[in-house]
C-alpha positions as CSV (number, residue, x, y, z in Angstrom):
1,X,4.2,-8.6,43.4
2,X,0.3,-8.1,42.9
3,X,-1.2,-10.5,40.8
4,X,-2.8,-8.2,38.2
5,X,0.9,-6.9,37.6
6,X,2.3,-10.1,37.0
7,X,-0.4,-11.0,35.0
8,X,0.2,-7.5,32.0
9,X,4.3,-8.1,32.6
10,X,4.4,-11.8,31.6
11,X,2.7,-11.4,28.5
12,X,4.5,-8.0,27.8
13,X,7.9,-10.2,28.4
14,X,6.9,-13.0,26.2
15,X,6.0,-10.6,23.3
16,X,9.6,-8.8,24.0
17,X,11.3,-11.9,23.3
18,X,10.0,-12.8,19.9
19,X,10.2,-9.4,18.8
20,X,13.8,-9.9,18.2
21,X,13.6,-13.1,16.3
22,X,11.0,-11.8,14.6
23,X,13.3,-9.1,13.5
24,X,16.2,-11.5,12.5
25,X,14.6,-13.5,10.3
26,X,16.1,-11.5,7.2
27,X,19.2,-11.2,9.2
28,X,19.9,-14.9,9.5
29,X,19.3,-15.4,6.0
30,X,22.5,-16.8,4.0
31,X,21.7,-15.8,0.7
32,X,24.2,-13.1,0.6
33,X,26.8,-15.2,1.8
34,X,25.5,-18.3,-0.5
35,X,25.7,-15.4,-3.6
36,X,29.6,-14.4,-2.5
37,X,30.8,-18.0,-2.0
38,X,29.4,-19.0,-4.6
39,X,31.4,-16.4,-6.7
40,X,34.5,-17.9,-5.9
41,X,33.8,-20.6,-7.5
42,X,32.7,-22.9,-4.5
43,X,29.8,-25.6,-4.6
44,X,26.6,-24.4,-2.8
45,X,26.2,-27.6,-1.4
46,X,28.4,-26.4,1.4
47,X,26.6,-23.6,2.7
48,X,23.4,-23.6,4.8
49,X,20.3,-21.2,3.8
50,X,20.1,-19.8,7.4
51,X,22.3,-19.5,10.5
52,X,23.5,-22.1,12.3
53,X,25.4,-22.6,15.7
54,X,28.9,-21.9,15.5
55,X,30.4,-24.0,18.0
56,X,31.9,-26.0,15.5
57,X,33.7,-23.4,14.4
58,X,38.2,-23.2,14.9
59,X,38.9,-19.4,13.8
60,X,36.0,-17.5,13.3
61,X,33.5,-16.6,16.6
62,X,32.1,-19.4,17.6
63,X,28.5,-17.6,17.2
64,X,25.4,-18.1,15.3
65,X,26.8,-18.7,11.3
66,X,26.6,-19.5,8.2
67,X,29.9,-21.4,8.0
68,X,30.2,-24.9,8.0
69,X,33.5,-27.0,9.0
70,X,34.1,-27.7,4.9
71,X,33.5,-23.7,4.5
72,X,36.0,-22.7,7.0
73,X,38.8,-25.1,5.8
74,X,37.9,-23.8,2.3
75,X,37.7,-20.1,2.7
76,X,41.3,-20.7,5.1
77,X,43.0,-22.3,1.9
78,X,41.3,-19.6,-0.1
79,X,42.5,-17.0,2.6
80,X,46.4,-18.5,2.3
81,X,45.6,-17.8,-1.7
82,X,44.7,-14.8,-2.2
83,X,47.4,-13.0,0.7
84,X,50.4,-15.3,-1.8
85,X,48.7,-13.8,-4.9
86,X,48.6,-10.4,-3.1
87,X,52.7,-10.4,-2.3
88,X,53.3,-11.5,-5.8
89,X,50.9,-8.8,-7.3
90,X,52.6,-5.6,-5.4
91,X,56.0,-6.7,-5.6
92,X,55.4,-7.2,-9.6
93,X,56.7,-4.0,-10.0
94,X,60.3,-4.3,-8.5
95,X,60.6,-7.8,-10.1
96,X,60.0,-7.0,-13.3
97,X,62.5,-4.2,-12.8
98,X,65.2,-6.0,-12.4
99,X,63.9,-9.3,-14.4
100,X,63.6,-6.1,-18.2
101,X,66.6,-3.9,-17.2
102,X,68.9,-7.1,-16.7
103,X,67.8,-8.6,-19.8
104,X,68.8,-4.8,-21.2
105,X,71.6,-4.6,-20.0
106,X,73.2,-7.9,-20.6
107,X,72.1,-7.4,-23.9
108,X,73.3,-3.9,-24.7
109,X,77.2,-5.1,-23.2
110,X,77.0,-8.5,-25.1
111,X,76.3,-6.3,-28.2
112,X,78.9,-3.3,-27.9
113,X,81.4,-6.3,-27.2
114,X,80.6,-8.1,-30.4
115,X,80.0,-4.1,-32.6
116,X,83.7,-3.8,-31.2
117,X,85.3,-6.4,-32.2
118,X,83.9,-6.7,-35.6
119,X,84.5,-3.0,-36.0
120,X,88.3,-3.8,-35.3
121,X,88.1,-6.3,-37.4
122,X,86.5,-4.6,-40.6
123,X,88.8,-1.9,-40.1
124,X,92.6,-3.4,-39.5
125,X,91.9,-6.3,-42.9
126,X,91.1,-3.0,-44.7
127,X,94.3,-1.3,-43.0
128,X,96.8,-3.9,-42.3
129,X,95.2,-6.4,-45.1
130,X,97.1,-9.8,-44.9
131,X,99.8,-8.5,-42.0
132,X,96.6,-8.9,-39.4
133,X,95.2,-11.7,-40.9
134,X,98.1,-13.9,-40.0
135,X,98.1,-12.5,-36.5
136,X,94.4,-11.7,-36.0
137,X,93.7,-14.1,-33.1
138,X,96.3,-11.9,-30.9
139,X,93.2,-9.9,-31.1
140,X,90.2,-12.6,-31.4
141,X,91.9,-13.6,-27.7
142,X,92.0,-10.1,-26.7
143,X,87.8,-10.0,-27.1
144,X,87.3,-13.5,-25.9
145,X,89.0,-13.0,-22.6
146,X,87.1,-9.9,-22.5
147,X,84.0,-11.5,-23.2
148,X,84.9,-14.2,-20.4
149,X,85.2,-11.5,-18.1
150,X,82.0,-10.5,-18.6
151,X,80.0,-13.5,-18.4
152,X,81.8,-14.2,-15.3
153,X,84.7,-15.8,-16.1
154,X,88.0,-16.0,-13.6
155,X,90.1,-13.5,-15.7
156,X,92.2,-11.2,-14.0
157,X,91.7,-8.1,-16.6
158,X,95.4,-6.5,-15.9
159,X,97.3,-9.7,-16.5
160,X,95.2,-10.2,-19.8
161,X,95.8,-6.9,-21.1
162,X,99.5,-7.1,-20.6
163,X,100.0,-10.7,-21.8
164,X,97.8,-8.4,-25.1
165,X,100.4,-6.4,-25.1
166,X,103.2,-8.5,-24.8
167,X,101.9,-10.6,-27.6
168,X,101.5,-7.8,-29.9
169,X,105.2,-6.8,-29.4
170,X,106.8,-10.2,-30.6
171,X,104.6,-10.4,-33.2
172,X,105.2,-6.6,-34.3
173,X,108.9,-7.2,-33.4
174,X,108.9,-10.0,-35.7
175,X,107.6,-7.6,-38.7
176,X,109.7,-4.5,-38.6
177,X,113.0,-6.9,-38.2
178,X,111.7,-9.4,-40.6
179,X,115.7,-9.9,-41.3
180,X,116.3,-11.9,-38.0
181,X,115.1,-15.5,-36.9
182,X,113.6,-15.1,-33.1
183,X,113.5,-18.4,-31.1
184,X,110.6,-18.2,-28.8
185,X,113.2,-17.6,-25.8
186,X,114.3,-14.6,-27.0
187,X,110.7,-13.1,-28.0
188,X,109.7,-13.7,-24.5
189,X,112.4,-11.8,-23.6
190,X,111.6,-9.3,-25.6
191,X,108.2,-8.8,-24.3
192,X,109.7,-8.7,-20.6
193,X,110.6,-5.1,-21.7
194,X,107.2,-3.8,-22.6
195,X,106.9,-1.8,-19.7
196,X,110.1,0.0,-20.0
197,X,110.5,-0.1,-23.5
198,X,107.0,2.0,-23.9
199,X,107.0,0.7,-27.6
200,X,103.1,1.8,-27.9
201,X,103.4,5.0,-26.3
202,X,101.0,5.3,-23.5
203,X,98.2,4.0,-25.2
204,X,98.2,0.9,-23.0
205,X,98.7,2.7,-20.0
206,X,95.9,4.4,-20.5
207,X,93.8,2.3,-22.0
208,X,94.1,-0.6,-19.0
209,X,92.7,1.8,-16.8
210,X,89.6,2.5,-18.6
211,X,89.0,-0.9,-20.1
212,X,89.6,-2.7,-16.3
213,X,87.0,0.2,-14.6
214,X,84.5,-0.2,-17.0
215,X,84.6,-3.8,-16.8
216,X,84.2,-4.4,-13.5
217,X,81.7,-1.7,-13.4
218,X,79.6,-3.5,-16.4
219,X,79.9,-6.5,-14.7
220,X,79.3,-6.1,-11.3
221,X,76.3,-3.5,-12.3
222,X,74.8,-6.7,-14.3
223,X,75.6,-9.1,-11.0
224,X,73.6,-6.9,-8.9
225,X,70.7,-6.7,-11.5
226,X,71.0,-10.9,-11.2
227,X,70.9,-10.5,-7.3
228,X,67.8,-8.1,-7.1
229,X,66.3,-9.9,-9.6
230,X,66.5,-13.6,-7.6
231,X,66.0,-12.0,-4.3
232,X,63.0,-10.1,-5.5
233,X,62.0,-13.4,-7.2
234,X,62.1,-15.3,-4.1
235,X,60.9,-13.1,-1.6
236,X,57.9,-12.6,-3.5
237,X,57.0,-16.1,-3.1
238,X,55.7,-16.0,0.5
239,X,54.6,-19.5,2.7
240,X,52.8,-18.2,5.4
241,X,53.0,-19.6,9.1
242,X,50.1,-21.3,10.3
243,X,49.6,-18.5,12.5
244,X,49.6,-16.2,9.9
245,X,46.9,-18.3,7.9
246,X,44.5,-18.0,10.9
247,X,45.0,-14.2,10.8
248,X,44.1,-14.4,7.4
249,X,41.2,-16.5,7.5
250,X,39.9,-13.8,10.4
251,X,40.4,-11.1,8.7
252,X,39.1,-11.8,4.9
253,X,36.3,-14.2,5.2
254,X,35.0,-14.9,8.8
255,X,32.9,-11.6,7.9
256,X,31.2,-14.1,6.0
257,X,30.7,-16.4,8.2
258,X,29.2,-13.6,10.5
259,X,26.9,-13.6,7.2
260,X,28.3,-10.1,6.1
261,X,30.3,-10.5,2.7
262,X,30.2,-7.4,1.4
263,X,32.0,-5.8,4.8
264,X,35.7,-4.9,4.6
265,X,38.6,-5.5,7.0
266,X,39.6,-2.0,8.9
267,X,42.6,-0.5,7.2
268,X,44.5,-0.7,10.7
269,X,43.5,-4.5,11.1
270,X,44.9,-5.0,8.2
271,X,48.2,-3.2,8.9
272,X,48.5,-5.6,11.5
273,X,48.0,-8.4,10.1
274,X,50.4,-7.8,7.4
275,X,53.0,-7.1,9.6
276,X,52.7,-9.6,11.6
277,X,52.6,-12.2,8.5
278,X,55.6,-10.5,6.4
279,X,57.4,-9.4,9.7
280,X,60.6,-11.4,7.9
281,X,60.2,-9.5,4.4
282,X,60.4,-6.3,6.6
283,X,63.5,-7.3,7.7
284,X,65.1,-7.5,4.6
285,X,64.7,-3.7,3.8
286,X,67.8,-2.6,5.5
287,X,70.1,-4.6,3.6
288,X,67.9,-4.3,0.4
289,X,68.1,-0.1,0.6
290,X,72.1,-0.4,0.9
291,X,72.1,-3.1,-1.9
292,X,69.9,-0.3,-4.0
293,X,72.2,2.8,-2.5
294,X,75.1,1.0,-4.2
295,X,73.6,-0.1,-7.4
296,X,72.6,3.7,-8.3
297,X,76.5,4.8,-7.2
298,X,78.1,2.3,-9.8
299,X,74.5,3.6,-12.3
300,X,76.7,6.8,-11.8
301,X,79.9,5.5,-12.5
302,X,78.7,3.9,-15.7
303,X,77.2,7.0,-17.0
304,X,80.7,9.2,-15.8
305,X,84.5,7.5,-15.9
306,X,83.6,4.1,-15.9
307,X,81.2,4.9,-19.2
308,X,82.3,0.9,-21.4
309,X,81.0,2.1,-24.4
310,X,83.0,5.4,-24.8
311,X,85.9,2.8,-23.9
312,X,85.1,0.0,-26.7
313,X,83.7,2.4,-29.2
314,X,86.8,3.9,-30.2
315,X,89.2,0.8,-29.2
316,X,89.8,0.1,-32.4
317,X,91.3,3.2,-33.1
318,X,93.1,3.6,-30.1
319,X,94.8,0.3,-30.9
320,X,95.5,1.7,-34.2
321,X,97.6,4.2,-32.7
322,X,99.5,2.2,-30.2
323,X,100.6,0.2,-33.7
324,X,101.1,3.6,-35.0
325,X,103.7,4.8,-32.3
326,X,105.5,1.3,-32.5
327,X,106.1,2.2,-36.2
328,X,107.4,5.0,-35.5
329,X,109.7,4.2,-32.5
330,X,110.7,0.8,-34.5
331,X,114.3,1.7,-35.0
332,X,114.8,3.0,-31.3
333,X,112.8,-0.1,-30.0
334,X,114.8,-2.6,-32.0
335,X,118.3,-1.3,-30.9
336,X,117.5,-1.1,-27.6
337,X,115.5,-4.7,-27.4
338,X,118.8,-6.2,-29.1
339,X,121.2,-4.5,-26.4
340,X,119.1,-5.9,-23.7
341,X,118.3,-9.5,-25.0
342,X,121.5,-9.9,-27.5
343,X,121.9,-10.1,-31.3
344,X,119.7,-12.4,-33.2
345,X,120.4,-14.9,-35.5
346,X,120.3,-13.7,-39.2
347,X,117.1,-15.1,-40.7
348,X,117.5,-17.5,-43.9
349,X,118.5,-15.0,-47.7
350,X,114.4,-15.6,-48.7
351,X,113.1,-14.0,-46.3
352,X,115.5,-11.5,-45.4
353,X,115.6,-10.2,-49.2
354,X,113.1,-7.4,-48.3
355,X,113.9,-4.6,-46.2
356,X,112.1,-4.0,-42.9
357,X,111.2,-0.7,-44.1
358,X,109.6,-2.1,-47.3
359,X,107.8,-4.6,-45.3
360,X,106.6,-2.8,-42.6
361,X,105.6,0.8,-44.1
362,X,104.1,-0.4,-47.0
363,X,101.2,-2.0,-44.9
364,X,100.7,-0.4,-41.7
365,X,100.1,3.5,-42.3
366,X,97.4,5.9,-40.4
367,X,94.3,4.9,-40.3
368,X,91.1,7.3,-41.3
369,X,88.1,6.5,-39.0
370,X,85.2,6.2,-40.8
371,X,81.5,6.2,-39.0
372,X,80.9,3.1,-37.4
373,X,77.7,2.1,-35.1
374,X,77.7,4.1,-31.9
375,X,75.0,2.0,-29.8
376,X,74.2,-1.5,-29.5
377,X,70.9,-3.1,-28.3
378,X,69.0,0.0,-30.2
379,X,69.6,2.5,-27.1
380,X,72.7,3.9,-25.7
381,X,74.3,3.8,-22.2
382,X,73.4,6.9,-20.7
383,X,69.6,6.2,-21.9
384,X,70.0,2.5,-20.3
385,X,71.3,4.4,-17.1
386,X,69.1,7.2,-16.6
387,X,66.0,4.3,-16.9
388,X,67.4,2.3,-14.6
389,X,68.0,4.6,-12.1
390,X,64.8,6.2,-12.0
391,X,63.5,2.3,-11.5
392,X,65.9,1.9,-8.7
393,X,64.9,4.6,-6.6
394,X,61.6,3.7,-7.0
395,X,62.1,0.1,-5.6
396,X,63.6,1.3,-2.4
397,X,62.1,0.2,1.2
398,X,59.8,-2.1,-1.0
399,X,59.5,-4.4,1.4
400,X,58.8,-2.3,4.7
401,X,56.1,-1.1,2.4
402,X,54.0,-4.3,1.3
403,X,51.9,-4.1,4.4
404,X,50.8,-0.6,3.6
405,X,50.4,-1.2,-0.3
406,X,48.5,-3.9,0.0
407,X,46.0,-2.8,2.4
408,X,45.5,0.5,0.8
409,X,43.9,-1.9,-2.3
410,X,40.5,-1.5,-2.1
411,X,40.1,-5.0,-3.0
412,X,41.1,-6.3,0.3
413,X,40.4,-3.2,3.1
414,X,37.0,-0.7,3.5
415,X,40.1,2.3,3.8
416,X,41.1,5.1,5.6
417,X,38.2,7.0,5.6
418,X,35.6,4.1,6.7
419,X,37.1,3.3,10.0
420,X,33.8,2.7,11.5
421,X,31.7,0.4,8.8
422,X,34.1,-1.9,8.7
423,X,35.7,-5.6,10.1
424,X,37.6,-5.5,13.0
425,X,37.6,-9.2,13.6
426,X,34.9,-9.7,16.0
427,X,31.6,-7.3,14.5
428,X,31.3,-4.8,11.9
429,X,32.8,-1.5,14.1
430,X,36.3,0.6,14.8
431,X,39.2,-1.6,15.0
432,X,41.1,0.4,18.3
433,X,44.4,-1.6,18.7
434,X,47.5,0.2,18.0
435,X,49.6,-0.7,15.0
436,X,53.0,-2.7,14.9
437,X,56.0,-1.3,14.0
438,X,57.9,-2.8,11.1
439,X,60.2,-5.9,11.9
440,X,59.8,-9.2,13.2
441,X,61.4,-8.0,17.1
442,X,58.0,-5.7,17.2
443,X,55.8,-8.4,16.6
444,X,56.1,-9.6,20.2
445,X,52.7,-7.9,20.8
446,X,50.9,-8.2,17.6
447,X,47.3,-8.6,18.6
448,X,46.4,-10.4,15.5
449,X,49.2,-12.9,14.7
450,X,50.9,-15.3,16.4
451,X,54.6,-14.6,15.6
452,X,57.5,-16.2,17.2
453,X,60.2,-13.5,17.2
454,X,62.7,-16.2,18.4
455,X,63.0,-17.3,15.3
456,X,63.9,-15.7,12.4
457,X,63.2,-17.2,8.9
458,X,66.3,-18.6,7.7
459,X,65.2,-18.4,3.7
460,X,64.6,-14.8,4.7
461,X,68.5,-14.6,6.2
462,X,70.2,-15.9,3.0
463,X,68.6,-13.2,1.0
464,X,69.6,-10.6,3.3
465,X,73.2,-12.4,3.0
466,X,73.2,-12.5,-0.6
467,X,72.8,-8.6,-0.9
468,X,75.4,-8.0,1.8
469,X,78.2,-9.4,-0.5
470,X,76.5,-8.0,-3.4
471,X,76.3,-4.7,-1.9
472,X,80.4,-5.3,-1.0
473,X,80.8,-6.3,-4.6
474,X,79.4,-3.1,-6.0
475,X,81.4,-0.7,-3.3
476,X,84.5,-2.2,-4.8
477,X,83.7,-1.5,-8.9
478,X,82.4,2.0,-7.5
479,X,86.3,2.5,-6.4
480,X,87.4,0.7,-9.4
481,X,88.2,-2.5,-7.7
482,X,87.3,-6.0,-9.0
483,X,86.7,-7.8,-5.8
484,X,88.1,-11.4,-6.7
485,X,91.3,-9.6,-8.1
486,X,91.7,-6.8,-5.6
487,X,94.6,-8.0,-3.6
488,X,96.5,-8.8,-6.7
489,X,98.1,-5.5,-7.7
490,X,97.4,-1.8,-7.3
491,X,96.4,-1.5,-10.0
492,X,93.4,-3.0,-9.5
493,X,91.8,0.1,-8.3
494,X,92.5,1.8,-11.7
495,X,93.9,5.0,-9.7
496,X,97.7,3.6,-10.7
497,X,99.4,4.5,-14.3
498,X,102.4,1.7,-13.9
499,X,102.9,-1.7,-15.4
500,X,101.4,-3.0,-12.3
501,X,104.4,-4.8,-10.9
502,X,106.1,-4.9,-7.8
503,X,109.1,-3.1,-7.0
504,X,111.3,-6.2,-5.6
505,X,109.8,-8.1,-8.9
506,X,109.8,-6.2,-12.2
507,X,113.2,-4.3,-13.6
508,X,113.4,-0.4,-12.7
509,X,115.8,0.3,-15.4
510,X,117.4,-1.2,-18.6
511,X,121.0,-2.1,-18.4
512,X,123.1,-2.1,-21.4
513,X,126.7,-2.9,-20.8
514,X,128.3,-3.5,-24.1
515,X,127.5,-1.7,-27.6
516,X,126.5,-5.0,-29.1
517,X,125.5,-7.8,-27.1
518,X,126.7,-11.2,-27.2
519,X,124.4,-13.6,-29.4
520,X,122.5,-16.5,-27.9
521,X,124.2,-19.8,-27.7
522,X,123.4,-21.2,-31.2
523,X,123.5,-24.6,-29.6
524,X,120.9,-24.0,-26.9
525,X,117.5,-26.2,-27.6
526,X,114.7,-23.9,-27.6
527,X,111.9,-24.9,-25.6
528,X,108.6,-25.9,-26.7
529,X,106.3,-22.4,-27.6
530,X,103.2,-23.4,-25.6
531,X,105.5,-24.5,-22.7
532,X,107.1,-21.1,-22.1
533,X,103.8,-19.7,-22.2
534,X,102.8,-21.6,-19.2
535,X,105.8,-20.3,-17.5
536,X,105.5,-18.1,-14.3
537,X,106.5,-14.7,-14.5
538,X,109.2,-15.7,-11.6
539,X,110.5,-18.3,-13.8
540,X,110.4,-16.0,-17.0
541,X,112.0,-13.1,-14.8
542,X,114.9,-15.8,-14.3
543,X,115.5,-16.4,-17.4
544,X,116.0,-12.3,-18.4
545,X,118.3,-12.6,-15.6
546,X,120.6,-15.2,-16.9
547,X,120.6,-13.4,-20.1
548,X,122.0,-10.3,-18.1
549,X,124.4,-12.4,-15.9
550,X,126.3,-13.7,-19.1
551,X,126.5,-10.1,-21.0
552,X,129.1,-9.2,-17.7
553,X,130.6,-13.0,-18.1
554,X,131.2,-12.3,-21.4
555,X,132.2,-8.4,-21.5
């Protein structure tokens, strides 16, 4: 090369290469990035005024920055933060769904149950007066059991409502035959025949099937709104994978290491990134949208057949009746209990100087409803309902969708529309990677996140878990079946109008073989009243049987 050439180049080169740095000075300034940190609250002390080399640096490029070791750590713990914060935030709106409407409900039921039996209550003193009194924990039982049910308690609803029944018959038994002496043996024989004897008409028939469907459907509806509301609760609270805190780190604040603060992720980037970090959650969403499917059937049963406060509204009255028809039938009940479980014993001249007519008419007599409280908790059902629903369907694929809601908040992502001015987690240009699919299984190729789809999150499994036998639970009220009774009778399902009992068990038929049956052995020790309460119904079924077996002995 000629010498006078080399001579205008090597100055022209020399005067090339400062130009640049000459042109960065402004560019390697850290003040913006001194003005941002310092927003969050950090000490300035960190943070150089210019660039410096970035070989130091474990997540972001290794470049020229304005990052120092402390800043990274810092802005990584900061990163972990505010993604936690961000989960919490969006799913707000499904927990608090379930965390208000539970509370709701749980109140509302609690409150009908109490309206009820204090309705009852106000109304049979003023009907029956002292008659109830002296038998009004037949029906204080009758509304704790029911109460236990609720809450959660191991009651089987059918056997309750028949040992209600039962009870109600000796004690009635006793009232309109106030002329005999019962021993506890024969009362319990008398209530054997409740079934056949139909002594309240079919009030109890029909009232077991609407009291046991909307029960279970109350209660299960309320254990479903305590399911979502602790899975939703949990979920929420998100510990990220170290992999997923590098992602983080990347994508929200090595821009300001790069010494541009003010420039957003890419809304794609950040799809990825949240997939890859709550590729668990997404997993959940199957189970979770079945869990929701079923919760909005039973919603429908509870505003339809299964409706418990157009079953415990009126129960009062309908109880009213049953008493009603067991007046009227007294006569016919009577002679046909005293074929079947013999003659009584005469009670003592004191007490049988009043009629049973006198005794029994005088007191019990129709009942006028008067207006009573219709709603409880200061709404009704169906308005409880139609909320809840509306909530419901708004929660569904919630957690498929955290990805997309949070990056579409303009806190965290530059959005759709700025796909080119924007972080892509190397320099402020178009991210071009493709997006994940939801799920952990398509996370194998996540460009962002180091995910190892070998192992599933086991805190993640027992959610999914809980909602599968939730979801069970709430197939089963939808068909009327209470799942911890359902193998216990047919009736279960509340399709079936019978007494419940099994063919080979309970009597088909009476069978009377002589006009007047023989009395009971007078000499016989009667057995201790709480003791033939605990008796099986085998037992008991025995003893009927004995009593049967000596009317032919004796014919």
């Amino acid at each position: 090369m000629p010498s006078w050439i080399r001579a205008v180049i090597l100055p022209l080169s020399g005067l090339l290469l400062t130009l640049p740095a000459a042109a960065d000075v402004k560019a390697r300034s850290c003040s913006e990035v001194r003005q941002a940190y310092g927003a969050k609250g950090f000490s300035l002390a960190d943070i150089p005024y210019q660039e410096i080399a970035g070989e130091h640096l474990r997540i972001c490029p290794q470049e020229y920055t304005c990052c120092t070791t402390e800043m990274e750590d810092k802005l990584s713990q900061q990163s972990k933060l505010e993604f936690e914060n961000l989960v919490e935030e969006t799913s707000h709106f499904v927990r608090t769904t379930f965390v208000s409407r539970h509370k709701k409900f749980d109140e509302f039921f609690r409150e009908l149950l109490e309206n009820a039996e204090k309705s009852l209550n106000d109304m049979f003193v003023r009907t029956y007066g002292m008659l109830y009194m002296q038998n009004s924990e037949v029906f204080q039982d009758l509304f704790t059991e029911l109460k236990r049910y609720y809450t959660g308690g191991n009651v089987n609803l059918e056997e309750m409502l028949n040992d209600f029944w039962a009870r109600l018959l000796e004690r009635m038994f006793q009232l309109i035959n106030p002329q005999y002496h019962f021993s506890e043996d024969y009362l319990e024989c008398v209530s054997k025949y409740t079934d056949q004897l139909k002594p309240f008409g079919d009030v109890p028939r029909k009232l077991k099937i609407q009291v046991t469907r909307a029960f279970i459907a109350a209660r299960t509806f309320v254990q479903g709104l305590t399911v979502g509301r602790e899975v939703a609760n949990r979920v929420s609270k998100v510990s990220p994978t170290p992999g997923c805190i590098r992602a983080l780190m990347k994508m929200l604040y090595c821009p300001y290491c790069r010494g541009l603060p003010t420039v957003r992720p890419c809304n794609n980037y950040c799809l990825n990134v949240m997939k890859g970090c709550l590729a668990n959650q997404a997993d959940l969403d199957t189970e979770w949208n079945l869990f929701i499917d079923a919760m909005l059937l039973v919603a429908e049963r509870l505003e339809g057949p299964f409706n418990i406060e157009s079953v415990m509204d009126p129960i009062d009255v309908k109880i009213s009746e049953a008493i009603m028809n067991m007046q009227e039938n007294s006569m016919q009940v009577s002679a046909k209990v005293f074929q079947g479980c013999g003659q009584p014993k005469p009670a003592p001249a004191l007490r049988s100087a009043r009629s049973a007519p006198e005794n029994f008419n005088t007191r019990f007599r129709p009942y006028n409803p008067e207006e009573r409280p219709t709603t409880a908790a200061g709404t009704s059902l169906d308005r409880l309902v139609t909320d809840i629903k509306e909530k419901l369907k708004l929660s569904k694929k919630v957690w498929s969708t955290l990805p997309y809601t949070i990056c579409k908040d303009e806190r965290v992502t530059a959005g759709t529309s700025n796909d080119e001015e924007c972080w892509n987690g190397h320099s402020k240009a178009r991210y071009l990677p493709e997006i994940m699919n939801d799920g952990l299984t398509n996370q194998i190729n996540n460009p962002e996140v180091e995910v190892d789809i070998t192992r599933p999150d086991t805190f993640i499994r027992q959610q999914i878990m809980a909602l599968r036998v939730m979801t069970n639970k709430l197939k089963n009220a939808y068909n009327g079946n209470d799942v911890n009774f359902q193998d216990t009778s047919d009736e279960s399902s509340g399709s079936g109008s019978g007494s419940g009992c099994m063919d080979d068990v309970c009597p088909t038929e009476f069978e009377f073989v002589t006009t007047e049956a023989p009395a009971v052995d007078p000499d016989r020790r009667e057995e201790d009243s709480s003791a033939s309460k605990l008796s099986s119904s085998l037992i008991s079924w025995s003893l009927v049987c004995v009593v049967l077996a000596l009317q032919r002995l004796n014919r």
